[in-house]
VOGU-3710 file (C-alpha; in Angstrom, 3 decimals, decimal comma):
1> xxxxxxxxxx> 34,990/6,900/-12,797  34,680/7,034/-16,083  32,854/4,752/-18,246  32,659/3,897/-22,179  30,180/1,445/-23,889  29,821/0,548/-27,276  26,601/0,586/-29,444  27,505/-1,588/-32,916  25,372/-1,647/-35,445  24,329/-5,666/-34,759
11> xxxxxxxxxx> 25,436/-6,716/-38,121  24,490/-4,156/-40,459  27,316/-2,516/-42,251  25,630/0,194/-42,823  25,378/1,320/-39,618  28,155/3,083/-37,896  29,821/2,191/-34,193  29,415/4,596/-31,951  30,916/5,368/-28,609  29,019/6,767/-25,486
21> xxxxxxxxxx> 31,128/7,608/-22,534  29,826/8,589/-19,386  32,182/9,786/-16,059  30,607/9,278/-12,208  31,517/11,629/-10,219  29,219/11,279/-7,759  29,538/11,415/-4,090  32,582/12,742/-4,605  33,187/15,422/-1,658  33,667/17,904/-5,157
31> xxxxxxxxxx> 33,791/21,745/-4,896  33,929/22,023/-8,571  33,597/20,376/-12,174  36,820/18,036/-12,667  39,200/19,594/-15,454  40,766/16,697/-16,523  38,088/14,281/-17,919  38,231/12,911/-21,398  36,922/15,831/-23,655  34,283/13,342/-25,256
41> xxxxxxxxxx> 32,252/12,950/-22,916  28,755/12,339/-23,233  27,149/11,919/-19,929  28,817/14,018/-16,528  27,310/12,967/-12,939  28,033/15,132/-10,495  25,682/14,491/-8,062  25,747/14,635/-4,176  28,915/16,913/-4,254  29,507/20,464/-2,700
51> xxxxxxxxxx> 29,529/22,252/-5,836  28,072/25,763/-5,066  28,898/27,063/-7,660  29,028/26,855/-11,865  31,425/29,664/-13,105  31,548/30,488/-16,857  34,157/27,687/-17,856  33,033/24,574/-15,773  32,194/22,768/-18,725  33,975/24,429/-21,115
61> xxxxxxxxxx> 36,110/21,086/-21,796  33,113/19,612/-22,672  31,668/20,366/-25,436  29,961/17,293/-26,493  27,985/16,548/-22,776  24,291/15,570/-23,676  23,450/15,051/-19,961  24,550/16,657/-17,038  23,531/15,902/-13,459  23,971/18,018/-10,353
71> xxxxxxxxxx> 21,495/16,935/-8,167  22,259/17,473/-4,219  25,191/19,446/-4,153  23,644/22,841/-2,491  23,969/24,459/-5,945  23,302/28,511/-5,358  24,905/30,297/-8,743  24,828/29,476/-11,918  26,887/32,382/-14,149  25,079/32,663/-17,597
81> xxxxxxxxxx> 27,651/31,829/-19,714  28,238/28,629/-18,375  26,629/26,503/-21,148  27,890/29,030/-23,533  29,517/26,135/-25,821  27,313/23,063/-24,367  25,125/23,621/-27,405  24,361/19,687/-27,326  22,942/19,689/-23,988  19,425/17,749/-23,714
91> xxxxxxxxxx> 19,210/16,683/-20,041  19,962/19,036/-16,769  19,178/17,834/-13,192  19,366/20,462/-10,605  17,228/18,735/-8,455  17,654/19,341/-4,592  20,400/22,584/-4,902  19,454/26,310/-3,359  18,628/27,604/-7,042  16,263/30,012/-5,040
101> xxxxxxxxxx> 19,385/32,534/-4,365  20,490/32,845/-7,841  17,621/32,313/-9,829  17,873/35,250/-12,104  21,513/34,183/-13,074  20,300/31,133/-13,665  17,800/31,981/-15,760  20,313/33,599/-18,151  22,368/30,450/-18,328  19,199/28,349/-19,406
111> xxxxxxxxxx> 18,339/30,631/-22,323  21,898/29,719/-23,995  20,644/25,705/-24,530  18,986/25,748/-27,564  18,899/21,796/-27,565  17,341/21,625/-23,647  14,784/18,753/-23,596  14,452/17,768/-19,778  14,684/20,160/-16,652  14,601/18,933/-13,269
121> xxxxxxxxxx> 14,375/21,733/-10,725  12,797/19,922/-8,119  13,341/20,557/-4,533  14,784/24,188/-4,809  12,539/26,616/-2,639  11,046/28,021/-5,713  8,330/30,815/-5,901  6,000/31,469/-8,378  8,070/34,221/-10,026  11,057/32,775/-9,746
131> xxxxxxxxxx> 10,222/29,583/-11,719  8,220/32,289/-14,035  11,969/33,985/-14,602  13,634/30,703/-15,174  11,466/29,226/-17,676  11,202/32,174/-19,595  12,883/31,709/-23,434  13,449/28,225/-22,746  11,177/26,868/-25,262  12,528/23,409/-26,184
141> xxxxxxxxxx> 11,449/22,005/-23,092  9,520/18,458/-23,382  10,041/17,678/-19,985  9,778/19,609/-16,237  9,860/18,977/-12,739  8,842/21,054/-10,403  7,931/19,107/-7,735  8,900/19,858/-3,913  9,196/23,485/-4,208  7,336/26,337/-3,194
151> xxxxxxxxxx> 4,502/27,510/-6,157  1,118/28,898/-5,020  -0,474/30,102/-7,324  0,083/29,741/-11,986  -1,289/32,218/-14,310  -0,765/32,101/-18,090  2,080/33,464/-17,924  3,620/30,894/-15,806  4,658/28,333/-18,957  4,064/30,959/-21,824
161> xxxxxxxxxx> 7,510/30,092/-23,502  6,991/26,328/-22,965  5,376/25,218/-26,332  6,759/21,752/-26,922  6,531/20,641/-22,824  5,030/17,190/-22,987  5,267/16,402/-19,514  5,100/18,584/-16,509  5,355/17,348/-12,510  4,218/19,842/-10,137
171> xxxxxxxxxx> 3,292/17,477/-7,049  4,127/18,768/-3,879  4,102/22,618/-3,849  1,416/24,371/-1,834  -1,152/25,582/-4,966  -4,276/26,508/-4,071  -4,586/28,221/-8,013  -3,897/27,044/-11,620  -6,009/29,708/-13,559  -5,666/28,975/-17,044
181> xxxxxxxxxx> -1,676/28,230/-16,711  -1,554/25,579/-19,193  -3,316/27,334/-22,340  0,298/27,871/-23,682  1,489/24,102/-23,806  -0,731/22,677/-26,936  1,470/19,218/-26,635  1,227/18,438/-22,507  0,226/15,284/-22,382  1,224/14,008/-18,459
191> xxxxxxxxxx> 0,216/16,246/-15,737  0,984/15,597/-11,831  -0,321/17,866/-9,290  -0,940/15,596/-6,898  -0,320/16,567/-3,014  -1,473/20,268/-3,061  -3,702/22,520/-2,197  -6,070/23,218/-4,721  -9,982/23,148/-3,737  -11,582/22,699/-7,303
201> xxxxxxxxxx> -10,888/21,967/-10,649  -13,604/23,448/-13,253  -13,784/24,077/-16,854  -11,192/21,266/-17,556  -10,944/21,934/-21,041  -6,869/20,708/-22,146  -8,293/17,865/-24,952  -4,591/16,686/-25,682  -3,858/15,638/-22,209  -3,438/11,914/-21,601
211> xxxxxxxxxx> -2,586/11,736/-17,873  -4,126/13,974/-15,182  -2,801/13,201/-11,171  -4,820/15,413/-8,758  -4,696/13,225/-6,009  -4,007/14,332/-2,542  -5,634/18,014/-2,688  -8,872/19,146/-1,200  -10,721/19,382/-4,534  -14,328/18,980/-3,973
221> xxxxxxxxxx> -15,481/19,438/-7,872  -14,412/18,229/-11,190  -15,904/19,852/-13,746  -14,674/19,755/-17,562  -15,995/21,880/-19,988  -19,352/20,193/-21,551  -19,921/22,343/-24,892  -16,441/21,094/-26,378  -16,746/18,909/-29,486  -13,851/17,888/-29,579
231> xxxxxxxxxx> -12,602/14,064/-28,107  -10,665/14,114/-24,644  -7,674/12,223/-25,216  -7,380/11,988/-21,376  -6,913/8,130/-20,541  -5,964/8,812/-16,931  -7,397/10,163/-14,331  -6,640/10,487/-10,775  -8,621/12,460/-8,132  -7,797/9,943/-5,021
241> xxxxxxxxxx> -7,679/11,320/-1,441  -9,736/14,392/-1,872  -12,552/15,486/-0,724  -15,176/14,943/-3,792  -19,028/15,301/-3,294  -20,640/14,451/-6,769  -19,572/11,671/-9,445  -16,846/14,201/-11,329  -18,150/15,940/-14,660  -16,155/14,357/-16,978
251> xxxxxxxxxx> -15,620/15,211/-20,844  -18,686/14,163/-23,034  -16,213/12,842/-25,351  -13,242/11,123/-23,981  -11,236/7,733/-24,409  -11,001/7,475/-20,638  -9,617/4,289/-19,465  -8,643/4,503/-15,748  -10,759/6,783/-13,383  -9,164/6,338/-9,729
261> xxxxxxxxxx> -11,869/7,845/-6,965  -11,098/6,600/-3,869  -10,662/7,944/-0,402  -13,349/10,711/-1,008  -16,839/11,349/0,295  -18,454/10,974/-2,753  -22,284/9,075/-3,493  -24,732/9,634/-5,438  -28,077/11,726/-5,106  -30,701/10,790/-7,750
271> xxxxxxxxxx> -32,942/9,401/-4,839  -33,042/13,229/-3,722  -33,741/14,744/-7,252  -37,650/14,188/-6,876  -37,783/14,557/-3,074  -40,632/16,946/-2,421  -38,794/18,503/0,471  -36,702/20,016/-1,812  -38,487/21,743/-3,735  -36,834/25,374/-2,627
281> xxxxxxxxxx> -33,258/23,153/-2,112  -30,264/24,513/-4,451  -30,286/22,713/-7,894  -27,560/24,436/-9,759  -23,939/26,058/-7,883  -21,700/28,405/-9,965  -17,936/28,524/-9,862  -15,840/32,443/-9,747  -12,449/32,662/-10,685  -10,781/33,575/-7,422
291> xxxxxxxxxx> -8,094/36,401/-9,096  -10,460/37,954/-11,544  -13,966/36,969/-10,640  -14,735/36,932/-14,575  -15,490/33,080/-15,537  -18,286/31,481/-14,166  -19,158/27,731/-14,116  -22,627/26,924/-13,558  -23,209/22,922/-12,726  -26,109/21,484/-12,217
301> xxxxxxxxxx> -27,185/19,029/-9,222  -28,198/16,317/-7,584  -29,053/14,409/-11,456  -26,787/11,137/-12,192  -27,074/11,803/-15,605  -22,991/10,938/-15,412  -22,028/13,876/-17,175  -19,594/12,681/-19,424  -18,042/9,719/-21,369  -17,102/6,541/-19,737
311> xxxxxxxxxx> -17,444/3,946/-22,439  -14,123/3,513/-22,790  -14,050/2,792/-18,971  -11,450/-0,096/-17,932  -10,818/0,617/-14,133  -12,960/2,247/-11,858  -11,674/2,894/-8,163  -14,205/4,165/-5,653  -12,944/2,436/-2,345  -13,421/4,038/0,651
321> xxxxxxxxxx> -16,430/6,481/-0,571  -19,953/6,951/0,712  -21,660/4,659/-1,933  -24,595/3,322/-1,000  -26,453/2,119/-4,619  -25,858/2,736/-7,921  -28,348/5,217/-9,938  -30,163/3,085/-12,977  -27,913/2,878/-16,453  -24,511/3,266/-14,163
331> xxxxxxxxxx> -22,792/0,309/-14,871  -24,425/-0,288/-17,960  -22,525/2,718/-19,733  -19,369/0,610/-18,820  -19,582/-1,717/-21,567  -15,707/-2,065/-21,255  -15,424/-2,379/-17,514  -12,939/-5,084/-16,098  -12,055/-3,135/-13,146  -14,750/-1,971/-10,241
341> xxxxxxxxxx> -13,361/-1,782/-7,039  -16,063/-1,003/-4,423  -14,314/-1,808/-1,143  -15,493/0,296/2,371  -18,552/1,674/1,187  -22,346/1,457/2,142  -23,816/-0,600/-0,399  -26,796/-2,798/0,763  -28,125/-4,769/-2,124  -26,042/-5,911/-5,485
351> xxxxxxxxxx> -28,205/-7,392/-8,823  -25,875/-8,620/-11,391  -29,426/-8,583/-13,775  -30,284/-5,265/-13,573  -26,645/-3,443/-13,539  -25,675/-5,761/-16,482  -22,200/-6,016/-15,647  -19,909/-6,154/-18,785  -19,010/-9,108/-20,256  -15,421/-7,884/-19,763
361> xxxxxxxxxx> -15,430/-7,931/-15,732  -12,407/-9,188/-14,587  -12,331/-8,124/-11,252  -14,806/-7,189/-8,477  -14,308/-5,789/-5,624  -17,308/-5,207/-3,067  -15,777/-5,781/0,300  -16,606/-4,058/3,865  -19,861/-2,576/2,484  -23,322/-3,541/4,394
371> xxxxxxxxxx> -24,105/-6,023/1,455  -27,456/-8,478/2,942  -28,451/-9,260/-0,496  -26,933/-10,608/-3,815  -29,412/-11,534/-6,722  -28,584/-13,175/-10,080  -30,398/-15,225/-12,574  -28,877/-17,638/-15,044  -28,951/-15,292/-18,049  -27,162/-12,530/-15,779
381> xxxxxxxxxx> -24,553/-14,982/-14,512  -23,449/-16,216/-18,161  -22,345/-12,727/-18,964  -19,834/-13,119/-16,311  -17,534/-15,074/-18,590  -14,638/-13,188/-17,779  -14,666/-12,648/-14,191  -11,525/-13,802/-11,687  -11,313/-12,067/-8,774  -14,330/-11,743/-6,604
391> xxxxxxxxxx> -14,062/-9,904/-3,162  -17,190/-9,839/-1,087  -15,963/-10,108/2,150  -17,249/-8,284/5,573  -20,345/-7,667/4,760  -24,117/-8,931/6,019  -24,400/-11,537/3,991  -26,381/-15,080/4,919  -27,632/-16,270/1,748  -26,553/-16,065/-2,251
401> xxxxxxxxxx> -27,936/-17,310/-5,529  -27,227/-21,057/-6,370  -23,971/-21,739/-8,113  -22,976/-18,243/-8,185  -19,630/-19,160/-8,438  -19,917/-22,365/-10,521  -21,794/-20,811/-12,896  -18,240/-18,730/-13,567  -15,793/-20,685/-15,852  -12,574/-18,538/-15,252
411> xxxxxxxxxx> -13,291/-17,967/-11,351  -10,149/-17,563/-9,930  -10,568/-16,025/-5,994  -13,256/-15,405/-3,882  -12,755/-14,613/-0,557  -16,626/-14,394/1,584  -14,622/-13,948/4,592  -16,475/-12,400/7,066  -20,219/-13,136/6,361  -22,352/-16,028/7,619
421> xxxxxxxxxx> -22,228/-18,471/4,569  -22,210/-21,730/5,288  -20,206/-24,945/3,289  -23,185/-26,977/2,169  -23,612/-31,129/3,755  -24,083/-33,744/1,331  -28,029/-33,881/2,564  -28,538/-29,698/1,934  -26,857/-30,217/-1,651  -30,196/-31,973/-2,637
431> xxxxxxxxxx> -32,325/-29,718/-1,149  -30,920/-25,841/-2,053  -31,543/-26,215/-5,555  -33,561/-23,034/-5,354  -31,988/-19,724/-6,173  -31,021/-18,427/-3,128  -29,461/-20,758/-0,404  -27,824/-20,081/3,049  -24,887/-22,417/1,755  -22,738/-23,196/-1,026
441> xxxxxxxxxx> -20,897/-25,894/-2,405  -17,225/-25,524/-3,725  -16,542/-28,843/-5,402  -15,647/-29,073/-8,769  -14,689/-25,963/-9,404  -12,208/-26,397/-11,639  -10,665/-23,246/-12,437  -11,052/-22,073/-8,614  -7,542/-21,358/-7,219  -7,996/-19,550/-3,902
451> xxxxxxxxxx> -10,891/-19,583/-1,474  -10,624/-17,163/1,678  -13,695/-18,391/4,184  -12,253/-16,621/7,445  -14,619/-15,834/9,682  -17,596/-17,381/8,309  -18,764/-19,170/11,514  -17,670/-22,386/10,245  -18,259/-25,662/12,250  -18,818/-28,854/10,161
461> xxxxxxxxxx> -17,131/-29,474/7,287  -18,258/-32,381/4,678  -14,893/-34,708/3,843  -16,207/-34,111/-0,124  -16,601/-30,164/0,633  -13,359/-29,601/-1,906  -13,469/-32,515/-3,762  -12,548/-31,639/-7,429  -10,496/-28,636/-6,940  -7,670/-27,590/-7,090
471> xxxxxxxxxx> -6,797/-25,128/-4,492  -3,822/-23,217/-3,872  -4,939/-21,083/-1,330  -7,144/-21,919/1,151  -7,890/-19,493/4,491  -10,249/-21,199/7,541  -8,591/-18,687/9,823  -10,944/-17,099/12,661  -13,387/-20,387/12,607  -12,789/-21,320/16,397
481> xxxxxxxxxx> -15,440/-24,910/15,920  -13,977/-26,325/12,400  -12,888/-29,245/12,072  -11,005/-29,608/8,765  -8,586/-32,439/9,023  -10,309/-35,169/6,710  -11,506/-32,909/3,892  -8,137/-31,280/3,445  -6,606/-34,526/1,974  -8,173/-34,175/-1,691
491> xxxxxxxxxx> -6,218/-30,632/-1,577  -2,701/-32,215/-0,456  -0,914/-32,425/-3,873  -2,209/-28,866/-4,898  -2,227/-26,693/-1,442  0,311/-24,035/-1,167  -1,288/-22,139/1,678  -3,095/-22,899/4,487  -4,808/-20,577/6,844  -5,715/-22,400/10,187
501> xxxxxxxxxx> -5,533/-19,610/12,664  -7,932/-18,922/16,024  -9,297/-22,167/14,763  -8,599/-24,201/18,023  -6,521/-26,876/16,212  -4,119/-28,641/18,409  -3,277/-31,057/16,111  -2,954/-31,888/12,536  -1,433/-34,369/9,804  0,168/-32,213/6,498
511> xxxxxxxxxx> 2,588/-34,985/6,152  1,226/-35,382/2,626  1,020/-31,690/1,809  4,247/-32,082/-0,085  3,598/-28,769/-1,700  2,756/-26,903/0,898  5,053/-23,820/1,510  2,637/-21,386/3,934  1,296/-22,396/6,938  -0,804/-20,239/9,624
521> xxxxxxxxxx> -1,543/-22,151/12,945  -1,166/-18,089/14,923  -3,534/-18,131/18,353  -4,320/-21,990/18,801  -3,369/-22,040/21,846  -0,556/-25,182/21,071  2,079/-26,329/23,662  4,043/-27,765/21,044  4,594/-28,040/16,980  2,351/-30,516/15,022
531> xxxxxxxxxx> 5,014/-33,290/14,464  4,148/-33,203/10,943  5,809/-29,844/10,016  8,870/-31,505/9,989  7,990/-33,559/7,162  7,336/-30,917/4,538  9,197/-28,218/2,647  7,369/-25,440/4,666  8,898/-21,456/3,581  6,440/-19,646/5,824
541> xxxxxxxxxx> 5,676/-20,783/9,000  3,053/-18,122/11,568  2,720/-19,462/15,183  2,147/-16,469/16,913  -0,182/-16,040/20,079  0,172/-19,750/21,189  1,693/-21,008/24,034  4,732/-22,528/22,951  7,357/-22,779/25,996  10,188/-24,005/23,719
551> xxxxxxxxxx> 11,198/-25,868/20,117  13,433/-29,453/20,577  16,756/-28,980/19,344  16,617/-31,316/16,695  13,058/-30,100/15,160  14,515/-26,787/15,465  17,492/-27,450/12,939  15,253/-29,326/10,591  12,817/-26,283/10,727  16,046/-24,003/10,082
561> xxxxxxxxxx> 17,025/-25,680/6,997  14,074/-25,556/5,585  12,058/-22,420/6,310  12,491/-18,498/5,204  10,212/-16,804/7,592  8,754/-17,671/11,015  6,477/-15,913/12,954  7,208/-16,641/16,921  5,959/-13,523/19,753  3,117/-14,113/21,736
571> xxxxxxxxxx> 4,151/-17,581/23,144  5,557/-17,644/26,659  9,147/-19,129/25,869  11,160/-20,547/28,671  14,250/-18,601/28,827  16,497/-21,646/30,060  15,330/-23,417/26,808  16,003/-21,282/23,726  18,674/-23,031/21,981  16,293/-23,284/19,567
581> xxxxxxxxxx> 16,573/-19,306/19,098  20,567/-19,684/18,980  19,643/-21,987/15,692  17,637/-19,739/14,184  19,441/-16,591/14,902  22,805/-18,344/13,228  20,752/-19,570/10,187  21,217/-17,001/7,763  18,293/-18,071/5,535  15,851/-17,307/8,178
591> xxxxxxxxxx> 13,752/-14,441/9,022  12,203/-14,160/12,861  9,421/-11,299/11,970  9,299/-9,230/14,932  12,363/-10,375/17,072  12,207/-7,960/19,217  8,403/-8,934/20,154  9,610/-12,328/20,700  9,638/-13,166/24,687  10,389/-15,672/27,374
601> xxxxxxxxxx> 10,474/-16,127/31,407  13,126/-17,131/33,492  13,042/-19,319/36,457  12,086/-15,777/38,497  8,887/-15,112/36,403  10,861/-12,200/35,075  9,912/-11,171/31,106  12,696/-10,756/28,816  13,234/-10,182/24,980  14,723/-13,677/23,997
611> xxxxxxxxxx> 17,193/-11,976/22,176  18,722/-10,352/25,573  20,043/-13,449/26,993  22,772/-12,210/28,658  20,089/-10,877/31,589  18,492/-14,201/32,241  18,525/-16,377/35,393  18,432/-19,720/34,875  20,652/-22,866/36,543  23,130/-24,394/35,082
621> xxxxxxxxxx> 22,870/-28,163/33,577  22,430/-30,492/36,901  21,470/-27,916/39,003  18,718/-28,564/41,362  16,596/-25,559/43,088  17,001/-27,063/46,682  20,743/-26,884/46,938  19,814/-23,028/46,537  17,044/-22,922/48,839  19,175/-24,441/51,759
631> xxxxxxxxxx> 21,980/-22,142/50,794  19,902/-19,612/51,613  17,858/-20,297/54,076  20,904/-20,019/56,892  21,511/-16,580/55,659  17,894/-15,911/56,258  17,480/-17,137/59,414  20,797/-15,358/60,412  19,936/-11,966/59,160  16,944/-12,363/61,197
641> xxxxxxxxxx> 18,743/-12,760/64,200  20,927/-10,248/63,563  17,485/-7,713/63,178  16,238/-9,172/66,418  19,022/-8,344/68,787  19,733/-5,443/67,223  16,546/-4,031/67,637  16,264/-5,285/71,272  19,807/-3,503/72,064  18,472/0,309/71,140
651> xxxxxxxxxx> 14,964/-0,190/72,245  15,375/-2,061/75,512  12,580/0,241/77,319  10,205/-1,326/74,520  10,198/-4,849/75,567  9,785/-3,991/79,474  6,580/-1,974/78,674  5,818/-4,608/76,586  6,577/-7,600/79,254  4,294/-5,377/81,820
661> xxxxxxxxx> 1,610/-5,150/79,663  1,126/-8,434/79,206  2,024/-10,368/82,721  1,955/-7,204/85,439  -1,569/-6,437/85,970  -3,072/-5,080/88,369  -5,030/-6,639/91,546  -8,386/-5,894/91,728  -9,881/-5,147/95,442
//
């Protein structure tokens, strides 16, 4: 197919129309490059064809193609003249071919595009030294992607020719060593080398890169080069799922904006830097170069002096770490932070005074730590201007400051799911006015959006509890003694969701939840649907785990033309009564999560999926059970008969002995 599209000039005669025509060709069961295309042509996809090969004139008809693609076509040779009069050529995807055979070829062929801006030669069971060989003379190159293939192990001669590369992808090789391989590429700015193998990175010294992705390696050291004047322009920079010990030695001059930590082992040891017994313990650890042994990196231990910049810090991500405080001046060298994200570590105590959060905060993140105590004064708390999103849940919490969270104008979220905080009564509210207090109150609120209080050991609930707000979430989930039902009503003309599972509701009114459109009643044990449902404009609707037998025809066709997903296994359905399914299945509008986890019983006690109805057993409309017992009992009865005398016919011997036995005895003399 081949495709034109005009770009005017929107008005202004001074600029000329220009046509850009592109052909698709892809998927095209093609052996070779079609010959009888327009000769203009811009743009030529070829991908997932069988084109092995690209002889000398494939493209000779087209000498104005700016991109080609050939991605997926098992691509082995590439003759060297091939590009010969594709002078224009900026953009070449070879991604996914068998450029391994003919690499050297290949190689020749690349060297002829003078105008070559983009490369993709991912996925092509590339060595080291044959991605050396194909990159060599090609030095127009502002983009490369390597990913997928086969590299170990870059030198500096591995991108010697590449002196205008701006971005280079390199994820998902199996490196274990990138001795000074970039020194050649002044102008790299994006670097991926995520999913690897490489242990370390030390004496980071490439100022002019923006974006660094180590992620998924084994590295267990960042260290950048600390006697550099010179600013960092790195803004990035991800070391995720590694295996980090220490904080990473970052640049001491950087404009580092996102630093992305998590799933690592990393805390912090400043507790350990005056410990007496370790006074003969290893303070400093040098770094070899593992080809050469030459370079050496000496680092220095177990200080939090946080070698490096971060006061240009916007997001930090240290979930799932080893965390367990943070060292004095920490957060307080943040002054742009609006990003900490804290989640599954070991943190016990948390003093908004004394870490003097920035005033920029806009999200925090402390969940599934071993939190027990939270302090805050009033000074501390009004520097919190900013903050949105506040996540403390699962932790060992019991008590907080006063007004924490009304003390917040633009408090968004919390969810204290998981901890043993209490919703104050209208008799406590007069009493905890001191600064720390077992429970809190949420009215009034009145920038506070969603409140997530699952698991909290809830029981009674003051009918004023969310007076004044206006919620749009609210989760009560995994509170089995709560009773909710009058202090929900102040919430009906806002609520959107409502989270009421394992709470042992049986019953409940949302008839004037008009806005309501998500609704979790999951492991309540109910026998049937709160009549109420019917009433509203419910989207989302999670009943799992109950033990709903079967839905009423007619509440199952209103619940089909109004809902978009249902949640329905764990209930013991009757398999005689699942017209409701029938409804369900045929409205297209509605999903069943999990249909194949949704099950019933037939009049047997047999378990079936209820979407296998052609194996149940069930009687037809009118039946009665008793017309099939006493059909069957005759046949019983005469089967048994049939046993008896059968038996009696080829073992006549055994009933004699067995008449003997019992009326023959012997007389006694």
């Amino acid at each position: 197919m081949v495709r034109g599209s005009t770009v005017s000039g929107l008005g202004n005669p001074h600029l000329t129309t220009s046509v850009q025509k592109a052909a698709l060709c892809n998927n095209g069961n093609l052996s070779s490059v079609p010959e009888r295309l327009p000769g203009n042509l811009e743009e030529l996809q070829l991908n997932y064809n069988q084109i092995k090969t690209l002889h000398d004139v494939s493209f000779l008809r087209y000498p104005s193609l700016i991109t080609i693609t050939l991605a997926c076509n098992g691509l082995e040779k590439v003759q060297s003249n091939v590009f010969r009069d594709s002078q224009l050529l900026e953009n070449l995807n070879l991604a996914n071919n068998n450029i391994n055979i003919g690499f050297e070829e290949t190689s020749l062929a690349l060297r002829t595009l003078p105008s070559l801006r983009f490369l993709d030669l991912s996925e092509n069971k590339l060595t080291d030294e044959m991605a050396s060989t194909l990159l060599q003379n090609v030095s127009s190159l502002e983009y490369l992607n390597l990913s997928g293939n086969l590299l170990q192990r870059l030198d500096e001669t591995s991108f010697r020719d590449l002196h205008n590369l701006k971005d280079l992808d390199l994820q998902r090789n199996i490196m274990f060593e990138i001795d000074s391989a970039f020194g050649s590429n002044p102008k790299l700015q994006r670097l991926n080398l995520a999913f690897n193998y490489l242990p370390c990175l030390t004496d980071f010294h490439m100022t002019q890169l923006v974006v660094l992705n180590a992620s998924y390696n084994f590295i267990e050291w960042f260290i950048s080069r600390q006697d550099l004047n010179d600013t960092f322009q790195l803004e990035t920079l991800d070391l995720s799922n590694n295996r980090l010990f220490f904080f990473p030695f970052l640049p001491t001059r950087s404009k580092l904006q996102n630093l992305y930590l998590s799933h690592n082992i990393l805390r912090f040891y400043e507790h350990l830097a005056d410990n007496r017994t370790l006074q003969n313990a290893t303070t400093s650890v040098e770094f070899y170069n593992l080809k050469k042994h030459i370079k050496n990196v000496t680092a220095q231990l177990w200080g939090d002096d946080l070698h490096g910049d971060v006061s240009s810090l916007d997001t930090l991500d240290l979930r799932r770490n080893r965390v367990d405080y943070f060292p004095d001046g920490f957060i307080q060298k943040m002054p742009t932070l609006s990003r900490l994200w804290m989640a599954t570590n070991c943190l016990e105590t948390l003093n908004f005074s004394t870490e003097q959060f920035s005033s920029n905060l806009y999200e925090l993140d402390i969940s599934n730590n071993k939190l027990s105590q939270v302090s805050a004064n009033d000074g501390s708390l009004s520097m919190l201007g900013n903050l949105t999103y506040v996540n403390l849940s699962r932790n060992n919490l019991k008590e907080l400051p006063f007004g924490l969270f009304s003390s917040l104008p633009r408090i968004h979220s919390v969810d204290l799911s998981y901890n043993n905080i209490g919703i104050c009564l209208t008799d406590e509210r007069k009493i905890n006015t001191r600064s720390i207090t077992e429970c809190l109150q949420w009215n009034n609120i009145d920038s506070l959006r969603q409140l997530h209080l699952r698991g909290c050991n809830l029981e009674a609930v003051p009918n004023s509890a969310f007076t004044g707000l206006s919620l749009t979430h609210l989760e009560l989930s995994d509170n089995p003694r709560i009773d909710v039902q009058d202090s929900l009503q102040c919430l009906s003309r806002t609520l959107q969701h409502l989270g009421l599972g394992n709470t042992q509701t049986r019953d409940i009114d949302l008839s004037h939840f008009q806005s309501l459109k998500s609704l979790n009643l999951s492991r309540n044990s109910l026998y049937h649907l709160p009549k109420s449902l019917y009433q509203i404009d419910l989207k989302v609707l999670d009943v799992r785990d109950n033990r709903l037998s079967t839905i009423p025809f007619g509440e199952a066709r209103t619940l089909a033309s109004k809902l978009q997903t249902i949640f329905l296994s764990g209930n013991a359905f009757n398999c005689c009564q699942t017209e409701w399914f029938k409804i369900f299945e045929s409205a297209k509008t509605i999903n069943m999560v999990a249909v194949s986890d949704i099950e019933c019983q037939d009049i047997l006690q047999t378990t079936h999926r209820v979407q296998d109805s052609e194996r149940f057993y069930c009687l037809e409309a009118g039946e009665s059970i008793l017309w099939y017992i006493l059909l069957l009992l005759p046949i019983c009865l005469f089967l048994t008969g049939i046993s008896i005398v059968t038996f009696l016919t080829y073992k006549p011997k055994l009933l004699q002995t067995s008449i003997k036995k019992k009326y023959l005895k012997p007389t006694s003399y």
